[in-house]
N, C-alpha and C positions, 0 to 999 in steps of 0.2 A: 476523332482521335487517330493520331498512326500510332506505327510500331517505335517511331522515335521521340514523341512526346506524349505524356501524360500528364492532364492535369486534374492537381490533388486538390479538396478541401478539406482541412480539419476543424470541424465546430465544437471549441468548448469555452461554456459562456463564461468563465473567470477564470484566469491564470493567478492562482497568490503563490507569494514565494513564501518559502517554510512551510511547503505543503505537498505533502505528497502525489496527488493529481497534476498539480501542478507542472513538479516534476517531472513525469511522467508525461505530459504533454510535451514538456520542453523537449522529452527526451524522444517521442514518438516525433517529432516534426525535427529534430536533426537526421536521425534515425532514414526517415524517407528523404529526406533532401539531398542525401549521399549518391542518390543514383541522378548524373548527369542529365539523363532525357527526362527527368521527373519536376513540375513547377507545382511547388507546394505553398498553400496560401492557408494561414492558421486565423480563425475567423471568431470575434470574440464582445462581448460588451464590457466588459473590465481587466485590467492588466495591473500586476505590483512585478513582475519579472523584465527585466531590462538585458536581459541574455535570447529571447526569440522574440525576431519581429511579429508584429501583431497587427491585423486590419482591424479596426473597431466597427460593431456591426450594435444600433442602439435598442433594435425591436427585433421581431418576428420577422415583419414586414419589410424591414432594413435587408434581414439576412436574405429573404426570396426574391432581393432587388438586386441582390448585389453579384457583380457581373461576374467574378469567381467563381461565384456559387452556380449561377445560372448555367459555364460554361466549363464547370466541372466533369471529369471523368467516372474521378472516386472521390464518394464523400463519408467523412469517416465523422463521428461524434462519439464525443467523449464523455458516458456518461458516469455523475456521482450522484445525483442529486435534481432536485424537479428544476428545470427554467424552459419557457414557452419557446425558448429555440431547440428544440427536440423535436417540437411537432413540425418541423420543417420537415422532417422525414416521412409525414406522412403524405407531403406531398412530390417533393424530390425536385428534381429539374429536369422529367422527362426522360434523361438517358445516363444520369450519373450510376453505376453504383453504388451500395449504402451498405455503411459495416457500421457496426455498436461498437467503440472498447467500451465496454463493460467493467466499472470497476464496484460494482458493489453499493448497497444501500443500508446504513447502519437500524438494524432492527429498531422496531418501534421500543419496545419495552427497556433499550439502553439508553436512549433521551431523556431530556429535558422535558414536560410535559409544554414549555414554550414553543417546542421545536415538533411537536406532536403532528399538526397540519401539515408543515413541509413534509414532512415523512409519510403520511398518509397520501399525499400524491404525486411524489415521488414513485412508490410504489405501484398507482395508476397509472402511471406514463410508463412501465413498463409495456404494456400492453403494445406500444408502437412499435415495439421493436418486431411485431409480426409484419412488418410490412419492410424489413431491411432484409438486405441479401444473403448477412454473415453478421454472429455479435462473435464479438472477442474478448474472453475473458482471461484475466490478467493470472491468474488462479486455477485452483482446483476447487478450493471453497467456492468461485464464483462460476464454474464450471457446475459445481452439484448446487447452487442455488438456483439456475437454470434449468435443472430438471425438477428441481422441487416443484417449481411455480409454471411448468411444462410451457416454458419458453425457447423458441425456437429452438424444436427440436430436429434434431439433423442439421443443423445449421449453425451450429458453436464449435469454436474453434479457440482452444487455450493458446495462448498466445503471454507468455508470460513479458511483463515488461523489462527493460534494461535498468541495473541499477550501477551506476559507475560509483565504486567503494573510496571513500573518505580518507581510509590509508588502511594500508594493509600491514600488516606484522602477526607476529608470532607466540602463539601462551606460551612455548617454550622458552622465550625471552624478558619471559614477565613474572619476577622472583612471586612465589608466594606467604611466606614461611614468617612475615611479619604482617601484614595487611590485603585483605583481600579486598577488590575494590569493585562495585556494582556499580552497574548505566544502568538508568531506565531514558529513553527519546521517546517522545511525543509532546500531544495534545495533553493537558490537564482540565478534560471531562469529566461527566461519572462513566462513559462508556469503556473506556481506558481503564480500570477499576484500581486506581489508584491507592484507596483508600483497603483494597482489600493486599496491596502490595506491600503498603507500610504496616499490615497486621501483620502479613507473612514474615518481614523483616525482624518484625520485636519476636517473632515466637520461636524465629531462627537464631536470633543471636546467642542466648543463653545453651545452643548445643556446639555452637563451632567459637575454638579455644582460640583461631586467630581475630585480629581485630577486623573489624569488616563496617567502609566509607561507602557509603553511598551517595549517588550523583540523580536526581532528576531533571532531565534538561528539555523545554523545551516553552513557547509562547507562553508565559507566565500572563501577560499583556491582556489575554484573547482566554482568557479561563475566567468561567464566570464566577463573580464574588464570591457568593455563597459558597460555592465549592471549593476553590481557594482557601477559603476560612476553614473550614471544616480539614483539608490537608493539614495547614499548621496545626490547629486544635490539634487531630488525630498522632501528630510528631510529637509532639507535648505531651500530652497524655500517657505517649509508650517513654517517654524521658528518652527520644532518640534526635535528640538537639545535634548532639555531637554524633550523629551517627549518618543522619540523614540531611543534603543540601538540598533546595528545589529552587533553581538558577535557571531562567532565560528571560528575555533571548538570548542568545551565547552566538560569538563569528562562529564560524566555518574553523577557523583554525582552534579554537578554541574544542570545539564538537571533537575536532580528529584527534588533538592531543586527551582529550576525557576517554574517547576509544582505546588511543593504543595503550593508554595506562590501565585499563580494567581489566578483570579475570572473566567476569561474566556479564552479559545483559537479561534483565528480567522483565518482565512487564506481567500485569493480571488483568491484561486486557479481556472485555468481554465477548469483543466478535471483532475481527479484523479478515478485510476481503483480501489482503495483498499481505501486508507487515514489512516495509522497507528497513525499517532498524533490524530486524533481524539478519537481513543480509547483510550490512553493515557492520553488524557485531559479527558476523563469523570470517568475513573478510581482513577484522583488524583483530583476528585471535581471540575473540571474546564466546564464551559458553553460554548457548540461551536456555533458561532455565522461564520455562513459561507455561501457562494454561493452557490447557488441552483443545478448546472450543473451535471454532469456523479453521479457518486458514493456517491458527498455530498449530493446529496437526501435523501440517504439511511443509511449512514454507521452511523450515531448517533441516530438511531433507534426511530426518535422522542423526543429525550432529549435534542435537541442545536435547534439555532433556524437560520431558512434559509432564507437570500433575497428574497424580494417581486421578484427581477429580479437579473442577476448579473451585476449588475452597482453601485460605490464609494455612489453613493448616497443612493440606496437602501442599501446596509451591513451597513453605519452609522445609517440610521434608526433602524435596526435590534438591534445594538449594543447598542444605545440612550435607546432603551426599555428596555432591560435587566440588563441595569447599574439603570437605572431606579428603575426598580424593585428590584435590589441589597441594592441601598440606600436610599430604602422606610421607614423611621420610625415606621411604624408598623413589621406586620409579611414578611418574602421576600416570596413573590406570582412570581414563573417565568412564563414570557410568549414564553413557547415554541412550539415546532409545535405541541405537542401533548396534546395542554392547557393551562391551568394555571395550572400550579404546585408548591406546596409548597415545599420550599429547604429541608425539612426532605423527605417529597415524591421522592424528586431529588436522593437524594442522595442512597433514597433503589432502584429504578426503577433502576438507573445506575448501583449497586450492580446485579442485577438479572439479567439485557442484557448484561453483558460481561460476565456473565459464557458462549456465546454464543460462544465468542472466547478464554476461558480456553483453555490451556497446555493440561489439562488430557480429554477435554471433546473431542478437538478436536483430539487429539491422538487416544481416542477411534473411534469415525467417521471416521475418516484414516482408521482404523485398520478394519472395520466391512466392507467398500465400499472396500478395496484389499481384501477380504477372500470373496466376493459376486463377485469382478471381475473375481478372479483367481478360481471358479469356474465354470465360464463357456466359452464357445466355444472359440476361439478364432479369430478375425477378421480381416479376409484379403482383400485386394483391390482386385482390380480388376487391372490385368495384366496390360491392356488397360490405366487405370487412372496410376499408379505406372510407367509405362514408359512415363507418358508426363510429369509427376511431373518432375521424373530424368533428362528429357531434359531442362524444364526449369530452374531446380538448375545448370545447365551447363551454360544455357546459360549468 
């Protein structure tokens, strides 16, 4: 390596589009390619994104052949979930660097009991990440789930990801005073807690005097049957036909126009390591009224407002005040976690916390933590620990 070229690897083993990793690699591998002396090569076994080129890599044994890899600087991996190309790290290429992004591993007790194995080692393959230089986690949830599980410690570094906003606009230009109109974006899992959204919904409606649409949008496609069924059921049941859509896939255009016409986004998700719709929603004017749990603590920086607990009954309360305060005849006072604030104040505070996760702000941050990494030493295991990893990834 000199001072005028570095070369990058990124390994993450699927890129899907409509997915928020995904994204986030797209957006990490633009991100580093901004810097002229830097040859970034994104290193993968499967691709649905046709926006970042992609090398395809079909095994283990593919990636530790492959002459990117081998003649790498810095190698960054992208982790969500278990695939056998992670234990690459536990070998490396000799001289590269090795950084984690870290985005999280959805608790066992929020699956599928099909999806119980993947998750179970998932959570063993953390263990590799003692033998990387630096993990990066995208979060503050995924920052304190790194001390919980006393992973490399002194060697985490938040590193929040880039999210470039769908479209921007204004509550203050979004009448409320005859219909008040809810997004929920995502997956429709039971981890997403869907089904405790649409109780919060029925048990909200009957206290707020405006009429109030709601939009669920998101891979309708890729949500397993049963549960599917069980959302209709559950809409029927509360007689919220006409209250409640649950629509996708939906374009891109379609996504921004449902943003900028909403007042609030809600979700009763039960653990989220990141939550990109939230940013999303405060970007295009929208109030996140959401559970309290992992990351939603954090990720609307005080601008949405959080369940007293995460229980249907507390988010309708949440939601009852803010609609509330939406179609107050005087001036709209929101009551969020960080006050009362008035919807002109809303909408600059929201302006000023998402430069947090700008395209250029976070590019630059990327840019300044790899020129501070790849300055110094480089960090190796210890024999002893690197050959019990190896045995357990065998095993």
């Amino acid at each position: 390596m000199t001072a005028a070229h570095v070369r990058i690897v990124v390994v993450c083993p699927t890129l899907l589009d409509h997915d928020a990793v995904g994204a986030a690699t797209a957006a990490l591998y633009r991100d580093l390619s901004l810097h002229p002396n830097w040859t970034v090569t994104l290193l993968s076994r499967r691709t649905e994104r046709s926006d970042t080129p992609v090398t395809i890599v079909h095994s283990l044994g593919d990636l530790l052949m492959n002459r990117e890899f081998l003649e790498a600087d810095l190698i960054i991996y992208v982790f969500a979930i278990y695939n056998e190309l992670f234990d690459a790290m536990l070998i490396g290429n000799g001289q590269a660097r090795q950084v984690v992004r870290f985005h999280n591993v959805t608790p066992l007790e929020f699956v599928d009991s099909s999806q119980s194995e993947i998750i179970i080692r998932s959570l063993n393959q953390l263990r590799n990440f003692d033998v990387a230089d630096e993990i990066w986690a995208d979060s503050q949830e995924n920052m304190d789930e790194l001390s919980r599980r006393r992973i490399a410690k002194g060697r985490a570094v938040r590193m929040p990801i880039s999210v470039e906003p769908l479209v921007e606009a204004s509550l203050l230009d979004k009448p409320a005073n005859e219909i008040i109109r809810i997004i929920y974006v995502g997956r429709f899992v039971p981890s997403k807690g869907i089904i405790d959204l649409i109780a919060a919904i029925s048990n909200a409606r009957d206290n707020i005097s405006a009429r109030i649409k709601v939009r669920m949008l998101g891979n309708v496609a890729s949500a397993p049957k049963d549960y599917l069924e069980k959302i209709k059921y559950t809409i029927n049941e509360n007689n919220l036909e006409s209250v409640i859509d649950v629509n996708g896939p939906v374009s891109a255009g379609e996504l921004r126009d449902a943003y900028r016409c909403s007042h609030v986004f809600m979700t009763a998700s039960h653990h989220e390591g990141f939550c990109v719709p939230v940013i999303e929603a405060l970007a295009a004017g929208c109030v996140p009224v959401t559970y309290r749990n992992s990351n939603l603590r954090h990720i609307s920086g005080g601008l949405g407002r959080l369940s007293a607990e995460d229980s249907p009954e507390s988010l309708a309360m949440a939601l009852v005040d803010v609609v509330r305060a939406m179609t107050a005849p005087s001036s709209v006072i929101l009551p969020l976690d960080r006050g009362e604030t008035p919807a002109a104040e809303f909408d600059n505070l929201s302006s000023s916390y998402l430069r947090t996760f700008a395209p250029d702000v976070c590019a630059e941050r990327m840019t300044r933590r790899v020129v501070e990494l790849l300055s110094t030493p480089r960090r190796d295991a210890s024999s002893t620990a690197r050959n019990t990893f190896v045995q357990d990834a065998k095993a």
